[in-house]
C-alpha positions in Angstrom: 0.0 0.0 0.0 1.7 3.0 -0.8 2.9 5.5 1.9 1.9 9.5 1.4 -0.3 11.3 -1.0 2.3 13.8 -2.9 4.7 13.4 -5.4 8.1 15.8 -5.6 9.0 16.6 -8.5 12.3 17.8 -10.3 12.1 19.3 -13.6 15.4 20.5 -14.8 15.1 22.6 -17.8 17.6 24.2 -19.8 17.6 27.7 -18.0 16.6 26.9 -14.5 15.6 24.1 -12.0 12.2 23.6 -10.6 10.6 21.3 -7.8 6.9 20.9 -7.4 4.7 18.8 -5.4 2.1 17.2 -6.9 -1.6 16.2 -5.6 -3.3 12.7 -6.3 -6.2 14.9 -8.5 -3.3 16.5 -10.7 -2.5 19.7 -9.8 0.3 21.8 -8.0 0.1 22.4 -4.8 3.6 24.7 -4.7 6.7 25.1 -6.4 10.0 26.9 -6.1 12.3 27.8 -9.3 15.7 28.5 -9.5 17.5 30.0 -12.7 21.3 28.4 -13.1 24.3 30.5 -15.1 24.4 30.1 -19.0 28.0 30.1 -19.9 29.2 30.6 -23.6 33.0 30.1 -23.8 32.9 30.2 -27.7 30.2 31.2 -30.2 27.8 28.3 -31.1 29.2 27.0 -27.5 26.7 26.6 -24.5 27.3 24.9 -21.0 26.1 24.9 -17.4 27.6 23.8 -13.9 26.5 20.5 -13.1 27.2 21.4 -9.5 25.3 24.6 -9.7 22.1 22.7 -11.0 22.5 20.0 -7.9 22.6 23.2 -5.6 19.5 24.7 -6.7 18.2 21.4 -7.5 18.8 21.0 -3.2 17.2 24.6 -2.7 14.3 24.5 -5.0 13.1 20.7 -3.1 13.6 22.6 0.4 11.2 25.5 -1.0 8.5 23.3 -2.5 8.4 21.9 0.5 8.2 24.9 3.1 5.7 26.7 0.6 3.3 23.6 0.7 3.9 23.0 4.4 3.2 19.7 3.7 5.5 17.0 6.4 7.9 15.1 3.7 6.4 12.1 5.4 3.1 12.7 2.7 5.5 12.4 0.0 5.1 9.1 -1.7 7.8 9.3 -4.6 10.0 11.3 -6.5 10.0 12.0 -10.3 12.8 13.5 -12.6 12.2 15.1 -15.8 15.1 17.6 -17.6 16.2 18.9 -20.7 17.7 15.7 -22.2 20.2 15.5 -24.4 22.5 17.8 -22.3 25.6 15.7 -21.6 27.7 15.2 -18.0 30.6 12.9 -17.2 31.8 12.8 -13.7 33.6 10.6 -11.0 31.0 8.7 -8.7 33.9 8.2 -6.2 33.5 12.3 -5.1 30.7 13.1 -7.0 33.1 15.8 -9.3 32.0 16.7 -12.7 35.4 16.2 -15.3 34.0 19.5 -17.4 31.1 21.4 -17.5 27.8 19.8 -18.9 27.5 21.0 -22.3 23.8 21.7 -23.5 22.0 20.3 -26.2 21.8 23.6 -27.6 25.6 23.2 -28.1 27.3 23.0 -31.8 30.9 22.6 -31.3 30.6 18.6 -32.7 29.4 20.0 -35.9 32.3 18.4 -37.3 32.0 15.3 -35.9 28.4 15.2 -37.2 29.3 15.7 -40.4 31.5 12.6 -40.6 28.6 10.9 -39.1 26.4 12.3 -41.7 28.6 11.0 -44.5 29.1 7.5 -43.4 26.4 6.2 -41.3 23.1 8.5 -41.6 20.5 5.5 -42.5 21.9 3.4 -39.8 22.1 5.9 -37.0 18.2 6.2 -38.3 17.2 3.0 -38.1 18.8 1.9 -35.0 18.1 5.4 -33.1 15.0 7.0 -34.8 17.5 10.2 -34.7 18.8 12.2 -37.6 23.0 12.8 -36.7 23.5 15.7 -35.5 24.8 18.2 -32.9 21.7 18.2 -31.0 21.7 14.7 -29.2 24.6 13.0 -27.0 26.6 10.9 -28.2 29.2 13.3 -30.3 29.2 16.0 -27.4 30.6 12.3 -25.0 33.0 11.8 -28.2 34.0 15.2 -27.8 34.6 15.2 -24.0 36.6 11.9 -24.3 39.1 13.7 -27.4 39.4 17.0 -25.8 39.3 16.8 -21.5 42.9 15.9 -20.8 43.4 11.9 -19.2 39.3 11.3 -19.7 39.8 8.4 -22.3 41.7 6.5 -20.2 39.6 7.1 -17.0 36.3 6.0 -18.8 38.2 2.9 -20.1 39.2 2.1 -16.5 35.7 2.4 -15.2 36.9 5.7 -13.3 33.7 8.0 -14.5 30.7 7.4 -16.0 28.3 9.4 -18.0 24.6 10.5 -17.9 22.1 13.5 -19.4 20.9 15.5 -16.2 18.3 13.0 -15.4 20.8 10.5 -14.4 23.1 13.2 -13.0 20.4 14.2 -10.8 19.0 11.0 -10.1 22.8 9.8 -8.9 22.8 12.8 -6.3 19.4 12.0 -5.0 20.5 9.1 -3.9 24.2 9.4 -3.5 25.1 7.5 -0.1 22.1 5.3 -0.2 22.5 1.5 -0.2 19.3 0.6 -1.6 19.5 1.5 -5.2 19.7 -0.3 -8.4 23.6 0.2 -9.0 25.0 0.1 -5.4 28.4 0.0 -7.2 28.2 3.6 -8.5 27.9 4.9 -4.9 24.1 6.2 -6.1 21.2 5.1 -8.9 22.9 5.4 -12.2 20.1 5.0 -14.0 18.1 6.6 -17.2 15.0 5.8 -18.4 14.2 4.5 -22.1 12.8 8.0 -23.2 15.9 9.8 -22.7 18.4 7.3 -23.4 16.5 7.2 -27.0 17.7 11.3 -26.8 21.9 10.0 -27.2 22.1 8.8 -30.6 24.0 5.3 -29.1 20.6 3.4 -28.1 18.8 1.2 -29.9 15.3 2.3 -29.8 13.5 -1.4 -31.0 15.6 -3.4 -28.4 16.0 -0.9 -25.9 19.5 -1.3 -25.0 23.1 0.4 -25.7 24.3 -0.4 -29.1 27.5 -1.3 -29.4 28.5 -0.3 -32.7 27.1 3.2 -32.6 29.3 3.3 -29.3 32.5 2.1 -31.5 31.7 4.3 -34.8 30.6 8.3 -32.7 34.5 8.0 -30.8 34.8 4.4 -29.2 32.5 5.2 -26.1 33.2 2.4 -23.5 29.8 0.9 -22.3 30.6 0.2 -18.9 30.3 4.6 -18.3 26.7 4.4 -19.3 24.0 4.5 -16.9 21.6 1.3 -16.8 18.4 2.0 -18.8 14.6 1.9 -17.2 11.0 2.2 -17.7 10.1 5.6 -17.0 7.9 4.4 -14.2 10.0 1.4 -12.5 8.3 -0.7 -9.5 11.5 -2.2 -9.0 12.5 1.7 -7.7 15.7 3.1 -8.8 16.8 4.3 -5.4 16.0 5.8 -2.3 17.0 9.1 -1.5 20.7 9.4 0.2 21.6 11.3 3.4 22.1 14.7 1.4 19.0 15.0 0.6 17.3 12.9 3.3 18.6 15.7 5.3 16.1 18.1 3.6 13.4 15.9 3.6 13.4 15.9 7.8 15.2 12.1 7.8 12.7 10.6 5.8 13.9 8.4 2.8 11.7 8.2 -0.4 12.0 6.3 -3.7 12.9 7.6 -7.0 10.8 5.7 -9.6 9.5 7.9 -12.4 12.4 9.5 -15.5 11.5 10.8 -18.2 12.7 13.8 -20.9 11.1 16.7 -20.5 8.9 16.7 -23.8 7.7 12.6 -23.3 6.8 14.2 -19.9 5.0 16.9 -21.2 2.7 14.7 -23.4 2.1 12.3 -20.8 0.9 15.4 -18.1 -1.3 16.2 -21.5 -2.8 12.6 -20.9 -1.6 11.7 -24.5 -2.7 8.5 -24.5 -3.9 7.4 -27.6 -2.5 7.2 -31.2 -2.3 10.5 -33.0 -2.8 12.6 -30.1 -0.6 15.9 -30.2 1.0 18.4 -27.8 3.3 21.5 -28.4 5.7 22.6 -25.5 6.7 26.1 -25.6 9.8 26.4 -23.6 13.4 27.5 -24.1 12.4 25.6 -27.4 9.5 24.5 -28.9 8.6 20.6 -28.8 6.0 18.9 -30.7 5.5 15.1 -29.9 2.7 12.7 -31.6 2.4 9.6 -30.2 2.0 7.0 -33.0 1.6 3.7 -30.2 3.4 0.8 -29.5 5.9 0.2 -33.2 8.1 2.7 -34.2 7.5 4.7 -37.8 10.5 5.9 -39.5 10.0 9.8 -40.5 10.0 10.9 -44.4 10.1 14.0 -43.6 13.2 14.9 -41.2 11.0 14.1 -37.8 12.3 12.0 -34.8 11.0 8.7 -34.1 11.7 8.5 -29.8 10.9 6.8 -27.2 7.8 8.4 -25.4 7.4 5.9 -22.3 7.4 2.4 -20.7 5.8 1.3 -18.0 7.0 -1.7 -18.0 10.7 -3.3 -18.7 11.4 -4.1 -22.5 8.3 -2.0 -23.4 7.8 1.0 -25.1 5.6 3.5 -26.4 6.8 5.6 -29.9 6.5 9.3 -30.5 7.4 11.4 -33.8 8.9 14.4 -33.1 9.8 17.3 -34.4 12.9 19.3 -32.4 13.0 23.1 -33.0 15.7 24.2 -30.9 15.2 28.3 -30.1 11.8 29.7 -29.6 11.2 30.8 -25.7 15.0 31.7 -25.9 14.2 34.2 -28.6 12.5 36.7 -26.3 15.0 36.0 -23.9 17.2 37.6 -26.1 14.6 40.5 -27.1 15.1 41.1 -23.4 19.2 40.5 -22.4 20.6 40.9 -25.8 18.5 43.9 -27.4 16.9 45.1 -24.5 13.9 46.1 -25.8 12.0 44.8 -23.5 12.4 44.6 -19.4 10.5 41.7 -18.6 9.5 38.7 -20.7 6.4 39.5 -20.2 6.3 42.3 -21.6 6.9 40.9 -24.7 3.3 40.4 -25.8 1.3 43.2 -24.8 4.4 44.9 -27.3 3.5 42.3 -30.1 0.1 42.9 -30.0 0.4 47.0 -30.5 1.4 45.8 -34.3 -1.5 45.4 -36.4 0.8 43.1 -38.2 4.9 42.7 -38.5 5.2 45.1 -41.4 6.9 42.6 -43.3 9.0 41.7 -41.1 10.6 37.9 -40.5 12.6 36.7 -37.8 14.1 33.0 -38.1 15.5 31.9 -34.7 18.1 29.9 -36.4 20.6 31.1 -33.3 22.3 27.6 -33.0 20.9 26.4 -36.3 17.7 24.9 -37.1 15.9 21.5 -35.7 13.1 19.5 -37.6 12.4 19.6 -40.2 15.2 21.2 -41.9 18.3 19.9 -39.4 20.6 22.5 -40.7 23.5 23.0 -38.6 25.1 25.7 -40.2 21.9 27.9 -40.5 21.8 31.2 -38.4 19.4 33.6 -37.2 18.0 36.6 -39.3 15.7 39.3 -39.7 14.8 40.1 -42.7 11.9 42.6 -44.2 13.7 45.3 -42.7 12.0 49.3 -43.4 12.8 52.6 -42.0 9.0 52.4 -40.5 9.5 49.2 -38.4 9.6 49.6 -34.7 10.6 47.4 -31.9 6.8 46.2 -31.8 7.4 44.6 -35.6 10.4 43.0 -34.5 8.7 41.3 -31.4 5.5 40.7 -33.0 8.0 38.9 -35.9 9.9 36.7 -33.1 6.5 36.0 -31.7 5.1 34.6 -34.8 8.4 32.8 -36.0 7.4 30.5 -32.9 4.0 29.7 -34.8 5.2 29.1 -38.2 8.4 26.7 -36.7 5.0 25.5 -35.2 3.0 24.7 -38.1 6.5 22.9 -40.3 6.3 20.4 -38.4 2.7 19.8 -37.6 3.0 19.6 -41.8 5.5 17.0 -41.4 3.7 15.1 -39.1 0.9 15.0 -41.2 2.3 13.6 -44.0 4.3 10.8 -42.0 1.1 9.6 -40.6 -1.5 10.7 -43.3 -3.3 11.7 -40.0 -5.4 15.3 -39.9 -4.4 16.8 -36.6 -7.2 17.8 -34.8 -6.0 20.0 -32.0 -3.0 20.7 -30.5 -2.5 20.6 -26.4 0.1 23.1 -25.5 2.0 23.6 -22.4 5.0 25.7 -21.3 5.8 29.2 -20.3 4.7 30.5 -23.3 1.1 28.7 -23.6 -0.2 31.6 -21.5 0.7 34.0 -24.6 -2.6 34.5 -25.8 -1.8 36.6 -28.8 0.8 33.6 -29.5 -1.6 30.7 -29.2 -4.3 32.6 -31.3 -1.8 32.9 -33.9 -0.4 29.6 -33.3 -4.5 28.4 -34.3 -4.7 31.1 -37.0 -1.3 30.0 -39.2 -2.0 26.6 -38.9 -5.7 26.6 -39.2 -5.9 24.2 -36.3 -7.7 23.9 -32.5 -5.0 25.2 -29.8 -6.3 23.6 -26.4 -4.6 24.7 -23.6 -5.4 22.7 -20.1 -5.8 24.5 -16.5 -2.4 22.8 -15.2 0.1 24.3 -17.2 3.1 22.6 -16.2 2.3 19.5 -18.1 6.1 18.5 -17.4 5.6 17.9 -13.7 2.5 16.7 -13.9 3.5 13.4 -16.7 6.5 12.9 -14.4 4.5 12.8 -11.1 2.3 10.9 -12.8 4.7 8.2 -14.0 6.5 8.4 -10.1 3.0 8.0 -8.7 1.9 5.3 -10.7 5.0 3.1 -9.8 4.2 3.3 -6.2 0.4 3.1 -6.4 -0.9 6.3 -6.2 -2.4 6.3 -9.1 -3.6 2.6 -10.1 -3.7 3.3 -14.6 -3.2 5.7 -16.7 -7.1 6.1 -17.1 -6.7 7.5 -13.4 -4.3 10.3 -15.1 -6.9 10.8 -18.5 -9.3 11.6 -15.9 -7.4 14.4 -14.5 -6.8 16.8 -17.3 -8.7 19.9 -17.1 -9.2 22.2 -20.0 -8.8 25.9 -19.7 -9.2 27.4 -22.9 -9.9 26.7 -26.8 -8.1 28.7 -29.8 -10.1 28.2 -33.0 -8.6 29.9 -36.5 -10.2 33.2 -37.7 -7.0 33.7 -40.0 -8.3 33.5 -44.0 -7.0 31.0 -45.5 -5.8 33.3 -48.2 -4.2 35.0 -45.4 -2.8 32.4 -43.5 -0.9 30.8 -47.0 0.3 34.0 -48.0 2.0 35.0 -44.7 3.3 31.0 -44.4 4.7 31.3 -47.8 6.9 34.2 -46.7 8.3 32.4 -43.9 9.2 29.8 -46.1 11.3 32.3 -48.1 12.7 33.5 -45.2 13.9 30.2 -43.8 15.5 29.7 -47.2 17.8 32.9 -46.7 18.8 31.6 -43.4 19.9 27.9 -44.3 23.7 27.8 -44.7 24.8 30.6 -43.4 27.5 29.5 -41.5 29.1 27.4 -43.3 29.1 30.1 -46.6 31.0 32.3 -44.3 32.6 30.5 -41.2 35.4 33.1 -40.8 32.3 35.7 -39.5 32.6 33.3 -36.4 36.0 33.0 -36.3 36.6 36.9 -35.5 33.5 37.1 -33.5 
């Protein structure tokens, strides 16, 4: 019978950390959020601490907590969700990271992807459901093993392992503890099937580490990978070590629900059925169908991942289409061209424009995801008249966020052959409502947002919930979502074709760029 009636829960995204607690009906009952350092060393370059996450990771579960005053005793499990492909390697013996993590968001391995891209594109497809490229794992663990002095020949000796933040998190959690899965790692090093299908080295139809992608993206040794799990594991992954027992007044509490941040999402969306849709506006912009229990091979430049398990050597399959800079582009309206204050300010500027006068922004600022996967593209405005105002150019960034929106609904589509609907949406930007009308308006389809935004935390307390009994099936979960609001399309759809056919120009301008002339980056 399970013990307590909340489930904690860590989602570490890409700009901050956040912990929430989660009520057996579905929604939050507090949270606490913590942003972490961005550092850029080089252009095209991102990182974070790893030990800076794991402190506000610590602060952010202590504020949940006090906010709620709930006694930790009432929680029941913990779940992990993050932003996935981010890579860490560290030494379990103190815990110390060997270099920074570096972000998904990251291009340095461009060169390394392109070898990949020559030589083993359809096989890195069929076996991982990924396209090669920057974006995912496995070359930014190559890169780390080539360039971080000594590294090769510690991770052929078994001195560090490897893990995306879920597993680096999950390993602190229960750092110390002696009931965990890999007692020989000093703490759970674990991932769960969604995110290990984020590395580029797993094979998504027999859900385990493949050892020839390992040898051919820089001779990865397997025994620095973290064992793979359902998302929602009875077995438990671990229970939480002194460090954070500590926090949670003595008490320890298992760790049983992982998951990537966008699976999460479209479980918290109660995406259960085949065809269903959600859209995550975060630092990027996510868009996951689930398409069941067999894997479909994209036409069109999508993902095929891994959206769940529940079970060990199950899965469930999502298309997805990656784009890999939306929410960050008014982040940079705000710290980079300080137009605006606040980020909220951001649409009540947008919506002063009757329209963007032209105007086209393409968010291409570390290239562009699905469906185009150009590496080398870059970011541009373009449309450019001595009458456009800072409102054009944020009404422009807003919309760009739509129309990356509606090329891969498009893709989807023709993948599956399946008319979408409606779209679910979720994120910090869902609550845009000039965006999400828009979002309805360019692509002609339903936006329906649900009362419980953070559909992140919610799929992962879900899937930590349902491993301990709190909630008995996922029809428990379908039962939960709440709607808050419907978007239908008002656009014409002489309109909406018109304006969609200029961002298609636009996207054209920005494809390339950096490779046609790399030496702007090398003086930059």
């Amino acid at each position: 019978m399970v013990e307590g009636d909340y489930v904690l829960v860590i989602d570490q995204g890409t700009t901050g950390t956040r912990a929430a607690l989660v009520t057996s009906d579905g929604s939050i009952m507090s949270y606490a959020y913590r942003e972490h350092t961005q550092i850029y060393p080089k252009p095209a370059w991102v990182e974070h601490n790893p030990l800076e996450i794991w402190e506000k990771t610590k602060l952010v579960i202590k504020e949940a907590i006090e906010y709620a005053g709930v006694n930790p005793r009432r929680i029941a499990a913990i779940g992990v969700t993050n932003q996935r492909e981010t890579t860490v390697v560290w030494d379990p013996r103190n815990g110390q990271p060997v270099y920074n993590a570096i972000v998904w968001q990251d291009r340095r391995t461009s060169q390394l992807v392109d070898y990949l891209k020559r030589n083993y594109t359809d096989m890195i497809q069929e076996r991982t459901g990924l396209i090669p490229d920057a974006y995912f794992s496995g070359t930014k663990l190559w890169w780390l093993l080539d360039n971080v002095p000594g590294l090769r020949d510690k991770a052929q000796k078994g001195e560090v392992v490897f893990g995306t933040i879920d597993t680096w998190v999950i390993w602190n959690l229960t750092k110390g503890s002696k009931d965990v899965l890999t007692p020989e790692r000093g703490g759970a090093h674990i991932t769960d099937y969604s995110n290990a299908s984020r590395t580029m080295m797993f094979n998504i139809h027999k859900l385990e580490w493949d050892s020839e992608l390992l040898e051919i993206e820089g001779k990865i040794p397997e025994g620095i990978l973290p064992l793979p799990r359902p998302s929602s594991d009875k077995r438990i992954y671990g229970y939480t070590g002194p460090e954070v027992s500590q926090i949670l007044s003595g008490i320890s509490v298992p760790v049983c629900g992982d998951a990537g941040d966008q699976q999460a999402a479209l479980f918290g969306q109660a995406g259960f059925d085949a065809g269903e849709v959600k859209s995550t506006y975060g630092t990027g912009n996510f868009i996951l169908m689930n398409i069941g229990e067999k894997p479909v091979k994209s036409k069109t430049n999508l993902l095929t991942t891994i959206y769940y398990s529940l079970e060990e050597g199950k899965a469930m399959y999502a298309l997805e289409g990656s784009i890999f800079i939306t929410g960050a582009a008014v982040q940079w309206l705000r710290d980079g061209l300080k137009i605006i204050e606040v980020s909220d300010e951001v649409e009540p500027l947008a919506s002063a424009a009757s329209d963007t006068g032209g105007v086209y922004f393409v968010p291409a600022f570390v290239g562009l995801g699905a469906p185009y996967w150009d590496q080398y593209a870059r970011g541009l405005i373009i449309g450019i008249t001595r009458g456009t105002e800072r409102k054009h150019i944020a009404r422009a960034v807003l919309e760009s966020i739509a129309y990356l929106t509606r090329d891969v609904l498009e893709a989807m589509m023709t993948d599956t052959g399946i008319r979408i609907p409606r779209i679910k949406v979720d994120g910090g930007a869902a609550k845009d409502n000039f965006l999400m009308q828009f979002q309805a308006d360019i692509t002609g389809i339903e936006v329906w947002r649900p009362s419980v935004f953070e559909s992140t935390s919610l799929g992962v307390g879900y899937l930590a919930g349902l491993a301990v009994g709190l909630w008995r099936s996922i029809d428990d979960v379908r039962q939960n979502w709440k709607l808050d609001r419907v978007f239908k399309p008002k656009m014409n759809p002489d309109t909406r074709e018109r304006l969609y056919k200029g961002w298609k120009a636009a996207v054209q301008r920005a494809l390339g760029w950096a490779k046609e002339v790399p030496w702007a980056y090398e003086l930059s």
